[in-house]
N, C-alpha and C positions, 0 to 999 in steps of 0.2 A: 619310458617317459611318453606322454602323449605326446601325438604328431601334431605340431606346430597347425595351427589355422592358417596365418601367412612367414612366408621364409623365403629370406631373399639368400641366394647361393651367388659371392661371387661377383655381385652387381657391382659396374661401373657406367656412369653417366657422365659424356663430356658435352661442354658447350662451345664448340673452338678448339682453344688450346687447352681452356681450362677442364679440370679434371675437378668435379664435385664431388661425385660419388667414388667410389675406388676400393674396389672389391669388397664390398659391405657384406656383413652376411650377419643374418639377424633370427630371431624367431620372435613370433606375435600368439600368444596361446589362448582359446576360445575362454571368455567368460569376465577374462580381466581388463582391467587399465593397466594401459602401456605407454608410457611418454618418454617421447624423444629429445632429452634435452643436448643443447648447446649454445653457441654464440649467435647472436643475428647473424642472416648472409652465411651460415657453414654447411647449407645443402641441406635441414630441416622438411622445410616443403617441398624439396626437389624428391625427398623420400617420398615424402607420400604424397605426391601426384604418381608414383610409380605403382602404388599402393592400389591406387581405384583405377590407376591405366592411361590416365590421363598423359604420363611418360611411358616411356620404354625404355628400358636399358641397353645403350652401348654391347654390353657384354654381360654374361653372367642368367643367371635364370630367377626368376618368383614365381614359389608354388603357393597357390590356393587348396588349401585340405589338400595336401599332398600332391596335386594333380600342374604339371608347367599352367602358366595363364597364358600361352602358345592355342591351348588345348581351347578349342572354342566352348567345350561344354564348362569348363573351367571358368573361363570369361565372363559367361549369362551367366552362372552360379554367383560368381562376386559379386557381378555390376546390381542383380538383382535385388542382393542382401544389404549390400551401402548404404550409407549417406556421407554427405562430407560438407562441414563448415569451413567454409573460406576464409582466409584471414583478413580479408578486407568485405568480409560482409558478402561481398555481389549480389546484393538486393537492389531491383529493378527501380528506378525510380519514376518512372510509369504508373506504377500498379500499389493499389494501397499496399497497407502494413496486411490488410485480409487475403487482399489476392496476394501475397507472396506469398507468404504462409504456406496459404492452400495450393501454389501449383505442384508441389511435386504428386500432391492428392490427383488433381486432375489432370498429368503429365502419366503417371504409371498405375496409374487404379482407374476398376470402373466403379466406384465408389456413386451410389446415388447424393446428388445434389444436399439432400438433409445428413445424412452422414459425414459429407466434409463437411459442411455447418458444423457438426457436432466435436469434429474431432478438432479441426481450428481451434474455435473456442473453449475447448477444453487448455489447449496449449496458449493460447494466448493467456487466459486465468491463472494457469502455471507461472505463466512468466511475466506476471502485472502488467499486461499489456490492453487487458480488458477496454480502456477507456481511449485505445488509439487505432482499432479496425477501419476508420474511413481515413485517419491521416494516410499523407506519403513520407519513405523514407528523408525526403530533407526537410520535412516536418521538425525529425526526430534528431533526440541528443545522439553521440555515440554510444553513450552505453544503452540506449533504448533500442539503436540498430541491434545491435550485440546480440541483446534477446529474442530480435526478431530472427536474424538470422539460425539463431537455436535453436527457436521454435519450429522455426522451418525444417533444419533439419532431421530432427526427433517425430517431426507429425508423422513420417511414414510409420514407426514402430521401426526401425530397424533393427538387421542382428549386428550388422559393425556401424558403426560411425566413429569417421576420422574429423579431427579438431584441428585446425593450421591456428596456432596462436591464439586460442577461443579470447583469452583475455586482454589481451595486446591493448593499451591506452587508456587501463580502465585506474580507477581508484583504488585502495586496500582492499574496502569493503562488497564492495560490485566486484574486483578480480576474485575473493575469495565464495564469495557469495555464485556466481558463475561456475567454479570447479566443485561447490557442492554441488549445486541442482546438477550437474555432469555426474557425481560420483551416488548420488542419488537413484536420478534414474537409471544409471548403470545399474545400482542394488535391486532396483525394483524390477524393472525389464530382464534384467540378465544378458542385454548386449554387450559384445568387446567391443570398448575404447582404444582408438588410438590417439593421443595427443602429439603433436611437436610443439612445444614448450620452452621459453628461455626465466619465465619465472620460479626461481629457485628461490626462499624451499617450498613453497605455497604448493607446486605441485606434489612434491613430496607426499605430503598427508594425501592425498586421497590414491596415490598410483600403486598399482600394486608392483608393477617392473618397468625399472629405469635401464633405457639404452642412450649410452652417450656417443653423442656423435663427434668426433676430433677430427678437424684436419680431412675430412671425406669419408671415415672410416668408424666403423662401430667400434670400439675400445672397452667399452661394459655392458654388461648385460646383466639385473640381480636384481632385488631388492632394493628399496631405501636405504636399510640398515646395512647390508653386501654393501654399498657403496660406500659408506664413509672405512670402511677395512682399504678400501680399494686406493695404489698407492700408485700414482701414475702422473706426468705434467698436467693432464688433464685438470685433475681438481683445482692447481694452484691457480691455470689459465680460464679457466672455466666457472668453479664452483664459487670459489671465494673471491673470484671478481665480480659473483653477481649477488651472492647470498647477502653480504658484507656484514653487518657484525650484531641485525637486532631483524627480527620476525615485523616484516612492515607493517602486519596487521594490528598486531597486540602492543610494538613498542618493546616487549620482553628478548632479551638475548635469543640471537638465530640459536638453533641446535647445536651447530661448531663451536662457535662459540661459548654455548654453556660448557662444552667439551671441556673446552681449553681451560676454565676457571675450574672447572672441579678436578680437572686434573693438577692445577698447581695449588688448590686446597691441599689436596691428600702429600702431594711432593714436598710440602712446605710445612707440613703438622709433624709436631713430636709425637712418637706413641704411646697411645693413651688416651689422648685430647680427642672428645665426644665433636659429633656434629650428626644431622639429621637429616632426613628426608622427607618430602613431604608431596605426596602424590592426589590432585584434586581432578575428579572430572565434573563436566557441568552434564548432568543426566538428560536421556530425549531431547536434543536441539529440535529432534525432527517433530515436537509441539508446537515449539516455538515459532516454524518454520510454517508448519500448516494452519496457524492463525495466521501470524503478519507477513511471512513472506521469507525466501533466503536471507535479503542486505539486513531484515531486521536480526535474524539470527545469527550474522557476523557481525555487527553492533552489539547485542547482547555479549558475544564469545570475548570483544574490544573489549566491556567492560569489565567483565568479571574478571580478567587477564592486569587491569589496570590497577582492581583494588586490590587483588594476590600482590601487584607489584610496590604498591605503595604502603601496604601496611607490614609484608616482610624484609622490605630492603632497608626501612629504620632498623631494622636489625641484626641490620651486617645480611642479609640474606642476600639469595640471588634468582633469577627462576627462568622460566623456558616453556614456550608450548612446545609440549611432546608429539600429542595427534592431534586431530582435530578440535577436540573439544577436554583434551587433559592437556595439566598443564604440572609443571614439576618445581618447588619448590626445595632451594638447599638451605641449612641455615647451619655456619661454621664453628658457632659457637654453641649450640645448645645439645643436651640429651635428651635422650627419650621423654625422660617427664617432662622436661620444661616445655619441649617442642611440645607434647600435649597439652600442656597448659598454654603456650600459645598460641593454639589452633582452635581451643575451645573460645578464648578472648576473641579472637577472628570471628568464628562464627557466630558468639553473642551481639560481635559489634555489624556482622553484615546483616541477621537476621532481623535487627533495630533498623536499618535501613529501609528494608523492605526489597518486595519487587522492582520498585523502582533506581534500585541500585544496579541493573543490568537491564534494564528498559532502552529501548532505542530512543535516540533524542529524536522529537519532534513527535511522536504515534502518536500523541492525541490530535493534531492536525490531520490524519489517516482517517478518522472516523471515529468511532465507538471501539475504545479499549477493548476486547478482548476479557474474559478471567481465563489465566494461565497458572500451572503450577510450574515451580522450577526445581527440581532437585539436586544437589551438591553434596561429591562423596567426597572423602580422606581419606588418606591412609599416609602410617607413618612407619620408617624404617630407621631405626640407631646406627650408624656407623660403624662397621668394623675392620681393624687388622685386614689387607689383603682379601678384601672382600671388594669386586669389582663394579664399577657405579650401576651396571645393567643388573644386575642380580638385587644388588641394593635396591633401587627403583622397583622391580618383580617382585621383593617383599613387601615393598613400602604399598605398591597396587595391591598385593594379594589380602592385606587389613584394611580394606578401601569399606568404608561402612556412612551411610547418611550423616551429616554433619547441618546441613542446611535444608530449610525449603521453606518456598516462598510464593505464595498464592495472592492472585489479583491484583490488579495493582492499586 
């Protein structure tokens, strides 16, 4: 297996009497997201401030690409490749929205004067902030801080940047709208993320490995999907006191959730009795996203999530965002044809809608609409005998074929 990028062996941090950290031993591997969830206050940002050095550990060792961070060549190696968002922003309020930005440009770079011009503004653009370079931070709303502090710290280009709570106070659509442009630029730079996170499941979709932190101590390390297998106090204290029981963005049943109804579907049906699946993605958000912006792309993802939900739950159905931008529909009572027959009535009656049926409220106050195309795939899976709902769903995606699309508004 590769050699961990960062790896804590063993770490323990106290403050006093109290023990935060307590023999933590973790790995962070070069290229991905990695978010640290748990409770407010359970030692989250105590990890990573140990992470860019800003702590040290009591006990215990952190290696950098293999090397102790003891090792001074170790230390310039990390400090150099960082960045790190604060969770309360720490934007000067002195200094515009322009000059914060730009200090770490002009703090670690000999960057000529038109260059960070260049690169600022490029980030500010990113992050709709175009129209506020001479405010000051108490200018600005919190979620406008937010941005700035992101922008801030992505303008170096870095290879890691850690995230303390990126989205911490913000709304559905701006928290989810935040962990894209994160999971985003991750794809496009190829920096490893680390986050610490207590938004559950929103993080989920974009992470590629969840470490949970309990009581001071790592307890998981996996996947998304490794984790819900994963059978420990943790989830009952943890998971499903934060998830609770519906995807804050969409309104549709958290992921557990759906769990639990398709599980007492199948427990509770005589054998024989048909029911379906029905798997929808909403095709290149990242259009949608580079006309009007990230928040309009998680408005658009609200709506189309609203009308899956309102036109199959007249039908006894039930549904779920899957990933980011799929979403999974059950329906208990029907078969394969009918289920096709009512996916085809869907897409006749969303197609008569138009664009404007996942249009963010308000874009014509933005300016000049945009022409966008939008594309919407299907697929559909028949229920079987001892056939398990993930393989089910892996059918129902694998017949996933254009259904919809919807051009200008």
């Amino acid at each position: 297996m590769a050699t961990p990028l960062i790896e804590f062996k063993d770490v323990t941090k106290r403050f006093g009497e109290k023990t935060v950290l307590d023999r933590v031993n973790l790995q962070v591997y070069e290229g991905e997201i990695t978010t640290v969830v748990g409770l407010s206050g359970g030692g989250k940002s105590v990890l990573l401030k140990h992470i860019i050095g800003l702590l040290k550990p009591d006990e215990g060792t952190i290696l950098f690409r293999g090397e102790p961070l003891e090792n001074r060549r170790a230390v310039k190696a990390s400090a150099a490749q960082m960045s790190y968002m604060f969770q309360g922003n720490a934007l000067f309020d002195s200094m515009t929205v322009y000059e914060n930005i730009a200090l770490p440009l002009r703090e670690k770079t000999n960057l000529r004067k038109v260059e960070i011009e260049r690169r600022v503004s490029t980030r500010m653009e990113q992050m709709e902030l175009g129209d506020s370079a001479d405010k000051y931070p108490s200018e600005l709303s919190g979620g406008m801080q937010k941005r700035v502090a992101l922008a801030r710290a992505l303008v170096t280009d870095p290879r890691i940047v850690l995230f303390d709570e990126p989205t911490s106070g913000q709304d559905p659509v701006r928290k989810n709208a935040i962990l894209s442009m994160i999971a985003q630029y991750q794809r496009k730079f190829g920096f490893t993320a680390v986050l610490v996170s207590h938004e559950i499941p929103d993080v989920f979709f974009i992470s590629d490995r969840i470490l949970a932190l309990y009581h001071g101590s790592i307890v998981f390390q996996g996947s998304p999907d490794e984790l819900d297998a994963f059978d420990h106090p943790f989830k009952d204290e943890v998971i499903r006191s934060l998830e609770g029981l519906e995807d804050e963005l969409t309104g549709l049943h958290s992921r557990r959730h759906f769990k639990v109804q398709y599980h007492n579907l199948l427990t509770q049906r005589s054998s024989g009795e048909a029911y379906s699946v029905i798997v929808f993605t909403l095709e290149s958000p990242e259009a949608i996203t580079a006309a009007l912006g990230y928040e309009a792309t998680q408005e658009a993802i609200r709506n189309f999530a609203f009308i899956i939900d309102r036109h199959f739950s007249a039908m006894g159905g039930f549904s779920s965002r899957r990933r980011f931008n799929e979403f999974i529909t059950v329906l208990p009572y029907s078969d394969r044809e009918e289920s096709d027959r009512l996916l085809k009535e869907f897409a006749a009656d969303f197609q008569g809608r138009g664009i404007r049926a996942v249009w963010p409220e308000g874009i014509h106050r933005r300016g000049p609409a945009p022409c966008l195309e939008v594309k919407i795939k299907a697929g559909i899976a028949e229920g079987q005998p001892l056939v398990e709902g993930e393989a089910l769903i892996d059918t129902a995606r694998s017949q996933e074929d254009e259904v919809i699309r919807l051009q200008c508004p």
